[in-house]
C-alpha positions, 0 to 999 in steps of 0.5 A: 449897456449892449455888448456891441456898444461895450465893444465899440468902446473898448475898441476906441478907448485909447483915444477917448476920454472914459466915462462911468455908466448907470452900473458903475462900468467904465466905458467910452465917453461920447463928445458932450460927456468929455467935457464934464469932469468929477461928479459932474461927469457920474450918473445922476450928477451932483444936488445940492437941494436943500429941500432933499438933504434937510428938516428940522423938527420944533424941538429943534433936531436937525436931520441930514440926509447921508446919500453915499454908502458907510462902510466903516469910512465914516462917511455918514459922519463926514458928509451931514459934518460938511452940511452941519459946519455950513448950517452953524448946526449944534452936532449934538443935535444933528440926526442922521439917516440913510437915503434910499437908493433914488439917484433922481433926488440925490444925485450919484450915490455910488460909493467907490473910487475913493471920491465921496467927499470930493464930489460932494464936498462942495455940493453938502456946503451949499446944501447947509449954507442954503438952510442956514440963509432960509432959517436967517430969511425966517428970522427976519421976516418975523422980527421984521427987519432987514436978513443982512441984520440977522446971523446964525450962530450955534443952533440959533439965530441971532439979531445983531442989533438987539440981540434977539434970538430964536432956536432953529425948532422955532424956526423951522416950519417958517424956514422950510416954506422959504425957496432955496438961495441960488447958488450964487446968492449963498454965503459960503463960510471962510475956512477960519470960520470952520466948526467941524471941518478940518478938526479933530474933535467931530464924533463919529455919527455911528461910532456908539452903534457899531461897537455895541451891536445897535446897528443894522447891517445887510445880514441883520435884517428880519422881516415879518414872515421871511424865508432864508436862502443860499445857493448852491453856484457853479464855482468855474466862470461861465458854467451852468446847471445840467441836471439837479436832483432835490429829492434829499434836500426837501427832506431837511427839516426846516427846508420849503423849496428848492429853485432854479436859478437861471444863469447869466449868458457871458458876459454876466456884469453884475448878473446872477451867476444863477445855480439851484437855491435852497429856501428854508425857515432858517439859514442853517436849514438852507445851508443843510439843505444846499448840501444834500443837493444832487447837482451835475454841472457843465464847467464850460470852458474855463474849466482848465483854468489853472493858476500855475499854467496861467502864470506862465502864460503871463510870463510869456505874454510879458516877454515878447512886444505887445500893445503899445500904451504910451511911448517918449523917446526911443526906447527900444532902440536905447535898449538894444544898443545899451550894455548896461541892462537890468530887468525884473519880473513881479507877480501878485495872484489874484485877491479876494474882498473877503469883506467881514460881512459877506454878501447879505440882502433881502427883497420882497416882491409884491404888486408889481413892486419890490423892496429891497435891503441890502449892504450895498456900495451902488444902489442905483446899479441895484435898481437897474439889475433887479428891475431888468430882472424881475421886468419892472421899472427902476422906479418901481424898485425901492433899495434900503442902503443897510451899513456895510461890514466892509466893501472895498468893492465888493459890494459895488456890485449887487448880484446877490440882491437880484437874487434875493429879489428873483427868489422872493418873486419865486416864492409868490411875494413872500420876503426872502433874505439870502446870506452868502457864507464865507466859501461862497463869498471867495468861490465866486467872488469878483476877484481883483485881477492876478497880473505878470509886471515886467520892467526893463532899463538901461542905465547910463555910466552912473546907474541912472535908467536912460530907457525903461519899458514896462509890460504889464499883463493881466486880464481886463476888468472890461471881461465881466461886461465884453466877452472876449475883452483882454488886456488892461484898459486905458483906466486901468493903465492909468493906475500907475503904470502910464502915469509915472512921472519919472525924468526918463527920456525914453519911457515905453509902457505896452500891455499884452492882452491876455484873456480872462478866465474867472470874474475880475472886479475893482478892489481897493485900490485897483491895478494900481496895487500890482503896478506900484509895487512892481515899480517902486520895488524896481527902483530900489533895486535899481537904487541898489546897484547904482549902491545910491541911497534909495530916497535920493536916488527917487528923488532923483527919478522924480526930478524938479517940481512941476505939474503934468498934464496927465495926457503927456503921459497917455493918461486921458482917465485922470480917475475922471478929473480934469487934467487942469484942476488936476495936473500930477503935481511932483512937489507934492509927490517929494513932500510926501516922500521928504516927510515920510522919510524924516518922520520914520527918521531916514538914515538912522542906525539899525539893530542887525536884521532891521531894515526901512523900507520906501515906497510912493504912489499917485493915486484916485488923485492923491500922493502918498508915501510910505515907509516901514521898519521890518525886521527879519529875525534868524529863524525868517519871522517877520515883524513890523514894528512901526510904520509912518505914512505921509499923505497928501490928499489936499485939506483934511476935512475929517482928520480922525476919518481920514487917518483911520483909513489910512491906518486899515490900508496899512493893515490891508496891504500888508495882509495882502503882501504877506499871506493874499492869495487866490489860487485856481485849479480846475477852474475852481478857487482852491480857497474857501475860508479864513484858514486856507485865504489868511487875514492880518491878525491883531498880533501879527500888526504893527505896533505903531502906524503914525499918519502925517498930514501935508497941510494944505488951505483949500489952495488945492483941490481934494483928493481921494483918501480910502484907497491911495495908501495900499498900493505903497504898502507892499513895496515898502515893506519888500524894500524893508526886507530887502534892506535887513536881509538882502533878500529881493522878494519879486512874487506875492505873497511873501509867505515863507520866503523868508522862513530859514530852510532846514534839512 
């Protein structure tokens, strides 16, 4: 997409429903395309062609085709599950493979914003009840009777007037010759007819390969003849190689030939940040040879970029009127006249993905063709990069979507397999992988934005706000796509800070624009991260002074059951669902709160220095509350012994799946809260490794994370499941802290701010 065109959107965007590009970015939708919601609304839309998803050998394997990316999400257990279940297929005979990255057959693969499953869930359900009906149409044709006489049961179809049966091997190539149902012809099976959806006891299709190496990652993959390369990047945002001398560096062993990377003109998106590659027989040569480069660089003008001064920035940004994003009542008139006030300023610096695999992809160019493996979470936005820059056609460009050591976002954009692919090209076709190290992947990652979240109420005679303004300032994801792009965007603000659906008749959210100064990306979860916890930490404190008990108390805030239409509350993104099948619906929202609150027993007695902690958030369409025992002891070490989650994300089809990834947002957002920080000097990230940006530890988690389930039965439609549960984390714990020790933590990471001071 063209600046001009990025700029004309951003532009409108308050008015407009938002759209995801071909390259994952969110922009402006154009009238036709504001009437599609979902996955109809993505790039490359939904398929359910049977032809594309499965085959069935004579021996009776059945092979499904996992189109989305697996990162430890389970996703290519849960998505061949959903076609399995509707094919009556034996799982212990189901083999599943990956798709290349071919959105003409498969449909949008992007694999982000938590709505894998509920995109295709009903796409993967016509997918296996269509093979189901053709192996029944096979069947009967063979026996010569009528389809409504035959059933397919367990891997087998059976006559019901005789009994006969015959496998699906046998069936199979008369199966594959039958056309596909239309849709309206399919024979969707009823909930209680489920196998696998919904239950427990479906294995994990990867599970044995992961745990015992059997498995191809991003940074495993070899080919015939391949070179090595890392780069050396400029490590302040817009910068640029004036000069390099390689003279040292060609004289490592091991190392073939150094080359220059072009940089990317702001503003870059998902580009190279160019630099000067090392290409070496071997990683550690490359790494060798990288060090003994000669390099001057032009820092450009973010070279002044400091954390400390930015954050005052934010703060004074945060103080004074800004951009208006939604507005009730009369807020600031209710403010003025109020003599009870409180206010409170959060801040949460940047954070890095630091995924355990970091960035790893191999190409190969040849013939006017290229070839690439990489762990990527967007192979079609991989496509398109790498065709724009070796000057192919994305048909001509061929992805292998390996397994993914994490992704949280990361890995949506794909930089490091355009570099793999120019470098392969440099080397006159021969394949070259390219590793990212740890410092690399944190210098120059996609950071998730640092933000200043200001709130401001009155309240009335018994502490209950009667206006409430909140200013939220941090720099725009929309800033790697338009330069000059600042301040938080309508999808953005739609991350809990315009959304919340609170009982305040004067309700006021505004957004300073601030500008960006290194790479701001999606991270797990988004800006709802910084927005829930400044809110739901504000309501305990609010809870506090009002000396009301703070479940009751935001209970209370929430008010009676009843859906919203998001676009009451200035929400015209909705995470791109329509606000009709997806009203914010606060009986949901309180269940999960009631539930959290009675299984983490709410209200019990607690030993000295313990305390519980709540929090609630709506998001990627789903309600999750939490709540965590802290205990502060008297040297200021903190512990959390036990944490409870409710969630409501509609039905559960994968339980197991879906309760793993509640338990790793837990240990995600709690690592984030206590030690996640990027800070910058000079332009430059200050982190480099494991030991300056720190992750949670297995001592350091909690003992107990237990997972609760509202229980639903396809009366509401699915929501989103591997973010929704870190924005809550965070709060939930300060507001633990704050119940043992009566100490208000405002700015993350915790860190010391407990640790008892000694002279």
């Amino acid at each position: 997409m063209s600046r001009r065109t990025w700029l004309k959107g951003v532009g409108a965007l308050t008015g407009l429903a938002l759209t995801v590009g071909a390259s994952g970015v969110v922009r402006a939708a154009t009238s036709d395309e504001i009437k599609k919601y979902g996955g109809d609304a993505m790039p490359g839309g939904l398929v359910d062609d049977t032809l594309a998803f499965v085959s069935i050998g004579s021996d009776g394997i059945v092979t499904i085709v996992a189109h989305r990316s697996e990162m430890g999400q389970g996703v290519r257990t849960s998505l061949p599950m959903v076609v399995a279940d509707e094919l009556e297929a034996d799982w212990s005979k189901v083999k599943v493979v990956q798709a290349l990255g071919l959105e003409e057959k498969y449909g949008n693969q992007n694999t982000d914003g938590s709505r894998s499953m509920r995109h295709s869930f009903e796409p993967m359900r016509r997918v296996g009840a269509a093979a189901r009906q053709m192996l029944e149409i096979a069947a009967a044709q063979q026996w010569n009777v009528k389809p409504d006489e035959v059933r397919a049961s367990k891997h087998e179809v059976v006559h019901t007037r005789s009994g006969r049966r015959l496998g699906y091997g046998a069936l199979a190539d008369a199966a594959a010759k039958i056309t596909p149902p239309a849709a309206k012809d399919l024979r969707l099976k009823k909930p209680a007819e489920f196998r696998y959806i919904g239950k427990e006891s479906t294995r994990g299709i990867d599970f044995k390969n992961i745990v015992t190496g059997n498995t191809h990652y991003g940074i495993d993959t070899r080919l015939p003849g391949m070179l090595y390369a890392v780069i050396a990047r400029p490590l302040v945002m817009g910068g640029k190689v004036t000069s390099f001398d390689a003279s040292a560096a060609l004289k490592v062993p091991g190392v073939i030939q150094v080359v220059e990377l072009k940089s990317s003109p702001a503003p870059a998106g998902f580009h190279p940040l160019g630099g000067i590659a090392v290409v070496a027989s071997n990683t550690w040569a490359a790494m060798k040879g990288r060090e003994a480069l000669k390099i001057t660089w032009d820092d450009g003008k973010h070279a002044s970029y400091n954390s400390v001064e930015y954050k005052k920035t934010l703060q004074e940004a945060a103080r004074k009127p800004a951009k208006v994003v939604r507005n009730n009542g009369d807020t600031m008139s209710t403010l003025s006249k109020s003599s009870r006030r409180m206010e409170a300023e959060y801040y949460l610096p940047h954070i890095a993905h630091a995924t355990m695999e970091p960035p790893a992809a191999t190409a190969q160019v040849s013939n006017g063709k290229c070839e690439v493996w990489a762990c990527v979470q967007a192979p079609q936005a991989t496509r398109e990069i790498i065709a724009t820059h070796l000057k192919l056609k994305p048909e001509d460009v061929t992805v292998h979507v390996t397994l993914l050591g994490g992704g949280f976002g990361r890995k949506s954009k794909p930089d490091f397999a355009a570099e793999a692919a120019l470098l392969s090209q440099a080397m006159k076709g021969v394949p070259v992988k390219v590793t990212w190290t740890r410092e690399d992947d944190i210098h120059n990652d996609y950071f998730h934005t640092v933000s200043v979240e200001r709130l401001e109420v009155s309240l009335d005679t018994a502490g209950r706000p009667t206006a409430w303004l909140h200013r939220t300032a941090a720099p725009t994801i929309a800033s790697i796509f338009a330069e000059g792009a600042k301040g938080e965007q309508p999808f953005e603000l739609g991350m809990s800070a315009v959304n919340i659906p609170f009982t305040i008749p004067n309700f006021r959210v505004e957004a300073p624009e601030v500008e960006a100064h290194t790479r701001i990306g999606w991270f797990r979860s988004v800006s709802n991260i910084p927005h829930v916890f400044a809110i739901q930490s504000f309501v305990a404190e609010l809870a506090a002074a009002a000396k009301r008990d703070h479940r009751d108390y935001l209970l209370d805030l929430i008010g009676p059951s009843r859906k919203i239409n998001p676009r009451d509350m200035a929400d015209e993104w909705n995470y791109g669902e329509s606000p009709e099948r997806y009203p914010l619906d606060t009986g949901r929202m309180r269940k999960t709160i009631t539930l959290a609150t009675e299984k983490a027993g709410w209200g019990r007695k607690l030993a000295k220095g313990h305390g519980l902690g709540l929090a609630v958030s709506y998001s990627f369409v789903t309600y999750v509350a939490v709540v965590i025992e802290a205990v502060v002891n008297a040297k200021g070490e903190l512990s959390v012994p036990r944490v409870d989650i409710a969630v409501d994300c509609g039905p559960q089809i994968n339980p197991d799946r879906i309760r793993s990834q509640l338990e790793g947002a837990c240990i995600m957002g709690l690592s984030l809260a206590l030690t996640g920080e990027i800070t910058f000097k000079d332009g430059r990230a200050e982190q480099g490794n494991f030991h300056e940006y720190e992750v949670m530890r297995s001592m350091d988690a909690p003992r107990e994370i237990r997972v609760h389930f509202v229980k639903h039965d396809f009366d509401v439609p699915l929501g989103g499941v591997g973010e929704p549960a870190t924005p809550p984390i965070a709060p939930a714990l300060c507001n633990a802290i704050f119940a043992a020790t009566g100490k208000r933590i405002r700015d993350l990471p915790l860190r010391n701010q407990l640790q008892a001071k000694t002279s």
